[in-house]
RODO-2510 file (C-alpha; in nm, 4 decimals, decimal comma):
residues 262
     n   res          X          Y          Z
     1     x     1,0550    -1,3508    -0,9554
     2     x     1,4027    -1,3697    -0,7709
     3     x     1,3958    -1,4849    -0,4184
     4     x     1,6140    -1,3173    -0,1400
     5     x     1,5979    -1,4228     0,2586
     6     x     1,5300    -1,1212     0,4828
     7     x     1,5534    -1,2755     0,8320
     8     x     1,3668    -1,6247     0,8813
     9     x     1,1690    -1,5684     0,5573
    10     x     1,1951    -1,6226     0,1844
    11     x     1,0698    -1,2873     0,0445
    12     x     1,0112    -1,2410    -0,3821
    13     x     1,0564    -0,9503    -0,5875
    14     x     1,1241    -0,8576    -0,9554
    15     x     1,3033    -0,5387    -1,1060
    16     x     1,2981    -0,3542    -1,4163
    17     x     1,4310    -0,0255    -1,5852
    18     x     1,7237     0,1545    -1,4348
    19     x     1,7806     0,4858    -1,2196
    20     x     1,6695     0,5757    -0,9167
    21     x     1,4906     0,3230    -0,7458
    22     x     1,0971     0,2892    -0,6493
    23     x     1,0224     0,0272    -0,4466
    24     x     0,6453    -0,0879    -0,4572
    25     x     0,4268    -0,2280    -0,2297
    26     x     0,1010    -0,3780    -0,2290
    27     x    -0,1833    -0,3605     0,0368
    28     x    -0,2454    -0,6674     0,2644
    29     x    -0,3840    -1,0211     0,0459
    30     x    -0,1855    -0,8519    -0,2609
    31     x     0,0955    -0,9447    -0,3894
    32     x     0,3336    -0,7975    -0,7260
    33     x     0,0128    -0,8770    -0,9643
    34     x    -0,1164    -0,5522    -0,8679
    35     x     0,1591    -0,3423    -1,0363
    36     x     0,1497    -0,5448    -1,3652
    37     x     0,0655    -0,2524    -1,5762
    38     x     0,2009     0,0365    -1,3114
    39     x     0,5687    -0,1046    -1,3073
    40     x     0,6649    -0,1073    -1,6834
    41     x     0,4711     0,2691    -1,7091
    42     x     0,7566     0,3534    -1,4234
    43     x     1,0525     0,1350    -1,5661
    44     x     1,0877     0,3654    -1,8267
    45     x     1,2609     0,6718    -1,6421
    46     x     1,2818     0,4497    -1,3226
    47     x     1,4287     0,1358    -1,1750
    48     x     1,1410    -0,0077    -1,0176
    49     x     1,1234    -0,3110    -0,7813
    50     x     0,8212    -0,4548    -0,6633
    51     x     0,8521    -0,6374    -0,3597
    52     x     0,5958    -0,9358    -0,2174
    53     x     0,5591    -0,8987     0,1560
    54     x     0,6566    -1,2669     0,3609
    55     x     0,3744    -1,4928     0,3051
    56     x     0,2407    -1,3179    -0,0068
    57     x     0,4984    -1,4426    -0,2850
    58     x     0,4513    -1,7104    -0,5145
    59     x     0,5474    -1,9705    -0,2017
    60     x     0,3171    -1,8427     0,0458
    61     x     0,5111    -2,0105     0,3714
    62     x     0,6370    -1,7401     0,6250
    63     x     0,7856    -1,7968     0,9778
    64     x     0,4347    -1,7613     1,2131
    65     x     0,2472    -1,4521     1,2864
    66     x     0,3055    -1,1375     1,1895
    67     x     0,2553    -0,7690     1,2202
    68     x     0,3576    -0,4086     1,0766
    69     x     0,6006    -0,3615     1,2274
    70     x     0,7439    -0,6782     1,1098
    71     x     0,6403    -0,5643     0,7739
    72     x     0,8468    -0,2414     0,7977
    73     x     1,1586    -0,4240     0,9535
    74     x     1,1207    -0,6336     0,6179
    75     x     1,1185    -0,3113     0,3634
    76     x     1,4628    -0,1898     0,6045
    77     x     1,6343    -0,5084     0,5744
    78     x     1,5335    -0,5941     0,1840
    79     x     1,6416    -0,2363     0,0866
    80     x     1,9791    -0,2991     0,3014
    81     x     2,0481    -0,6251     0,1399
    82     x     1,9732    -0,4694    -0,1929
    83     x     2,2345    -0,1976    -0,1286
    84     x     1,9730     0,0835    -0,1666
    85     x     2,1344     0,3922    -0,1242
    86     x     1,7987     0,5900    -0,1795
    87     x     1,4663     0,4953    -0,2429
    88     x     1,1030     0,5970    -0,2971
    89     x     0,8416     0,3248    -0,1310
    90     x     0,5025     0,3393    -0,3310
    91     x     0,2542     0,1743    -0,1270
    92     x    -0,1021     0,0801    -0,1943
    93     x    -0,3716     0,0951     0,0360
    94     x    -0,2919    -0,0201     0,4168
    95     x     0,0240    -0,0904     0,2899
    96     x     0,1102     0,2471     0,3493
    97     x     0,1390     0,1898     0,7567
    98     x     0,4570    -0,0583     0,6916
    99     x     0,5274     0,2092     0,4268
   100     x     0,5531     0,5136     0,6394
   101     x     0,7007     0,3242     0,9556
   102     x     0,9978     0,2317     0,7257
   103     x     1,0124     0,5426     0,5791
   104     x     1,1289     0,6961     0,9859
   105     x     1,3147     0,4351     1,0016
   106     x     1,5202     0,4850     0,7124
   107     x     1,5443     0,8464     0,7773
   108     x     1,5371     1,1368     0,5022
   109     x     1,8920     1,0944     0,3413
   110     x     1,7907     0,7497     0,2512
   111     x     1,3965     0,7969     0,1506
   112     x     1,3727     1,1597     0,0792
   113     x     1,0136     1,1218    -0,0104
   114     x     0,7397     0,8384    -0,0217
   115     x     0,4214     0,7719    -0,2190
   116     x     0,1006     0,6112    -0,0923
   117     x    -0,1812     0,5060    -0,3341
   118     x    -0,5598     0,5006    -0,2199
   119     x    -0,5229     0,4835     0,1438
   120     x    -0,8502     0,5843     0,3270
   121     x    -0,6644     0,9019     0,5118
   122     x    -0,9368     0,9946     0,7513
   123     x    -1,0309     0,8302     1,0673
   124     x    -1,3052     0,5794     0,9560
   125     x    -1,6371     0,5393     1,1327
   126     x    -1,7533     0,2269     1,3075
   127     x    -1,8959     0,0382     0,9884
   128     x    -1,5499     0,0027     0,8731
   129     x    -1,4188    -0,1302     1,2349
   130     x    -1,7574    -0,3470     1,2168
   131     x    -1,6193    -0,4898     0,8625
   132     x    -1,2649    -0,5199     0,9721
   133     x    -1,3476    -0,7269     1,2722
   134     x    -1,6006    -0,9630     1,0633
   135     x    -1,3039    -1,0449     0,8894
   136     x    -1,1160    -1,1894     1,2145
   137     x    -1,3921    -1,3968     1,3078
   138     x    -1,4076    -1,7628     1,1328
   139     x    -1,7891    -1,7599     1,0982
   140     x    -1,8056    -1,4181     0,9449
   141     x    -1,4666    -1,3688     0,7700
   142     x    -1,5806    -1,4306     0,4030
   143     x    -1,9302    -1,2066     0,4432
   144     x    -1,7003    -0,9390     0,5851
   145     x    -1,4797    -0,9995     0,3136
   146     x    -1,7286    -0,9862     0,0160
   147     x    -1,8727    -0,6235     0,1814
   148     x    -1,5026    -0,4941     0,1426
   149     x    -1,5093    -0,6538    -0,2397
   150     x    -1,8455    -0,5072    -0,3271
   151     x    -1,7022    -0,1641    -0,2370
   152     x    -1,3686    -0,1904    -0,4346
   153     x    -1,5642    -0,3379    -0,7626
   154     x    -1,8455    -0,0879    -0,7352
   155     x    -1,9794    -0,0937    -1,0920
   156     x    -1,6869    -0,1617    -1,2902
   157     x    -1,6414    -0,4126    -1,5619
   158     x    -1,2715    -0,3532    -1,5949
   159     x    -1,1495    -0,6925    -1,6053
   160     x    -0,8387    -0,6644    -1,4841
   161     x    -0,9828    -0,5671    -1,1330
   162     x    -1,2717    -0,8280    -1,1004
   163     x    -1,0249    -1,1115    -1,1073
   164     x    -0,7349    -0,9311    -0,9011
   165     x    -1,0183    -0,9254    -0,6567
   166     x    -1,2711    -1,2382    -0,6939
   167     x    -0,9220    -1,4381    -0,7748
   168     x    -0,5605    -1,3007    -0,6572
   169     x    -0,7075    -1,1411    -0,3371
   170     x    -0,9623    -1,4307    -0,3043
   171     x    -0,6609    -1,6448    -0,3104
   172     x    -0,5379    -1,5548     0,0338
   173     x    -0,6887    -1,8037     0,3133
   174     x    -0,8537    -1,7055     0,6639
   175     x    -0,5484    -1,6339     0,8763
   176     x    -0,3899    -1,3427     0,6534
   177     x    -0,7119    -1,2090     0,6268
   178     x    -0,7822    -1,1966     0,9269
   179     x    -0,4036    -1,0943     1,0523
   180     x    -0,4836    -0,8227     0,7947
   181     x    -0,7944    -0,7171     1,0264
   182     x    -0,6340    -0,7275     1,3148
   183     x    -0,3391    -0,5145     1,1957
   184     x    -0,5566    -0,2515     1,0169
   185     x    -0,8340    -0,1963     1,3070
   186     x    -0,4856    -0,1735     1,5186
   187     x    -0,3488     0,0993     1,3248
   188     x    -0,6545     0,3430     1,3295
   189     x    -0,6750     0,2846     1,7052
   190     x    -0,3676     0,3702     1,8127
   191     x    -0,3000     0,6617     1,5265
   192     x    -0,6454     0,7614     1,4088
   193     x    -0,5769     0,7892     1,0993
   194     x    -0,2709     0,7966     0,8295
   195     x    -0,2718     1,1687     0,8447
   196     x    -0,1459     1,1435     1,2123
   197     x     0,0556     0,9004     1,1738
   198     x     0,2692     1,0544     0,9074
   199     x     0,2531     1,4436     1,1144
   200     x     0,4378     1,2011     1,4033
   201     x     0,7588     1,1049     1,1348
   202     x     1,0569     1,2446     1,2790
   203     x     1,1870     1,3805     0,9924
   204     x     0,9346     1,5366     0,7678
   205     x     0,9275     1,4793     0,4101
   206     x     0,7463     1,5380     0,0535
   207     x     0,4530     1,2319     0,0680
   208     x     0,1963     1,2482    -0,1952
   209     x    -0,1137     1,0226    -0,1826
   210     x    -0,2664     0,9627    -0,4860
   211     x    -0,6514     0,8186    -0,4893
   212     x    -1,0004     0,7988    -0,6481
   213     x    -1,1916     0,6638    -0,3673
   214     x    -1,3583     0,8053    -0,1676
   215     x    -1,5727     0,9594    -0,4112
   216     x    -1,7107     1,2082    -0,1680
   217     x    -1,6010     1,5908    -0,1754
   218     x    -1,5021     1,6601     0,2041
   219     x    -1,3062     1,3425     0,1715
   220     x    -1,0306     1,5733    -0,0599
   221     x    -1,1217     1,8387     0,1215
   222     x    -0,9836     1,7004     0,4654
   223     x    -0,7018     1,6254     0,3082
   224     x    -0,6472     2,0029     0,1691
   225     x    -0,6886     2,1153     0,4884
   226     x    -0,4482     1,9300     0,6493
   227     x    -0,1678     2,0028     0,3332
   228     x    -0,2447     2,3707     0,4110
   229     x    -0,0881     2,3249     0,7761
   230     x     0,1569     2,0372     0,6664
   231     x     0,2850     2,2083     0,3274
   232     x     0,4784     1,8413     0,2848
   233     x     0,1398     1,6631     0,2655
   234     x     0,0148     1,6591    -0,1246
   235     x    -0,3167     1,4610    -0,2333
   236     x    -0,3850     1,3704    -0,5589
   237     x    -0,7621     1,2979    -0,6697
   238     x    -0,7816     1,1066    -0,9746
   239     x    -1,0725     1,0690    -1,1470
   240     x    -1,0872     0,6885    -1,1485
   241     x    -1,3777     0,4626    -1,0501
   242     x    -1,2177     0,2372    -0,8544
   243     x    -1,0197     0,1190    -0,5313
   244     x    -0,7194     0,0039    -0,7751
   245     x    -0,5883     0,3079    -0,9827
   246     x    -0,2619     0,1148    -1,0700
   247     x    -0,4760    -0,1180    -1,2342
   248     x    -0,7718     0,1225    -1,4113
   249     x    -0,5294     0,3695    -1,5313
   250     x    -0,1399     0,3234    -1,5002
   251     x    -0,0154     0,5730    -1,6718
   252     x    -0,2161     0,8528    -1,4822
   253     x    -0,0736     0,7189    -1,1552
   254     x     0,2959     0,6534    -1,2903
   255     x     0,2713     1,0280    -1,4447
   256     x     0,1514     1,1485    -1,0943
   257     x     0,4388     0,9761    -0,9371
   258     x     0,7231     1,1232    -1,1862
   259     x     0,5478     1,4420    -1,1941
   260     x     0,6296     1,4649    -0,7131
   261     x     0,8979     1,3212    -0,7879
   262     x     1,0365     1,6362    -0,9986
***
């Protein structure tokens, strides 16, 4: 991993492959692990960087607390200091509100579309808020955070999953956990849901979300309705098991991605 300082912090990321450039970005307690099999699928028509957010590279240190926005102000900077004359971010999971706020930021000309990967687009009910908030609280953080593990897994015995979650995820301690928490329940308060929050971008633009849970059929279905009055808006089920596509089947996601981004 190279090493490049964005503001007070020491942030990592890797390249491969060569043309125009992807950026990728994991969820919250995830760092460039989660793209080990995604990132050489895209390196072969793509240059594709995948970027650790502060405090989630190989040195974990980062300058205090932190927030979204934060996060986003990262992705501007790091693709300023790379030179980045256009980009596509691919997020995964929640980190698709850094994602998208970077995405305005940068404007159209410079991200002319953006990908987000399972990303729970409707506003969730008060079991998830219930979850998210055990995970702020010291005495309940790692229940709160087994619930949310026991969901991802579900019945899987792909390998590669168990151990990004009982191990690399597991690996982050209380306070980004819980930082995550508190950013997360923030987010769906104040926007409702992803859907929203992308309908409010001042310039709109092709976004695709690609995902396999939710397993439920009005959970697509909300997000068809919501293409049909947003024709930039384009959801992609996949017919994956899990919470981690780019690790149960890479080249499904990466041929997703190429396949928007024609």
């Amino acid at each position: 991993m190279k090493t490049i300082r964005i503001g007070a912090n020491h942030l990592t990321y890797d390249e491969a492959g060569a043309g125009d450039a992807l950026l990728l970005l994991s969820g919250w307690c995830q760092d460039h692990r989660l793209f080990k099999y995604l990132a050489p699928e895209l390196a072969r028509t793509h240059r594709v960087i995948r970027l650790d957010w502060r405090g989630h590279g190989e040195d974990r240190k980062h300058d205090g607390d932190f927030t979204v926005d934060d996060q986003a102000s990262d992705i501007v900077d790091f693709v300023d200091a790379l030179g980045l004359d256009k980009v596509v971010p691919v997020s995964t999971s929640h980190g698709g509100w850094a994602n998208i706020e970077a995405t305005d930021r940068l404007g159209i000309g410079r991200v002319p579309r953006s990908v987000v990967i399972d990303w729970i687009m409707v506003t969730p009910n008060e079991s998830f808020f219930t979850m998210v908030d055990d995970i702020q609280d010291r005495a309940k953080w790692e229940d709160g955070r087994s619930d949310f593990f026991g969901y991802w897994i579900g019945d899987t015995e792909n390998r590669d999953i168990v151990d990004h979650v009982n191990n690399e995820m597991a690996g982050f301690d209380y306070e980004m956990w819980a930082r995550s928490g508190r950013e997360i329940a923030k987010a769906y308060r104040k926007w409702g849901n992803p859907m929203s929050r992308m309908k409010s971008m001042a310039k709109a633009r092709p976004i695709t979300h690609i995902f396999s849970q939710p397993f439920e059929a009005d959970y697509l279905v909300a997000q068809q309705e919501f293409a049909a009055s947003n024709p930039w808006f384009h959801p992609t089920k996949l017919k994956g098991s899990t919470h981690f596509p780019t690790l149960e089947q890479p080249r499904e996601v990466a041929d997703t991605i190429r396949a928007f981004l024609k």
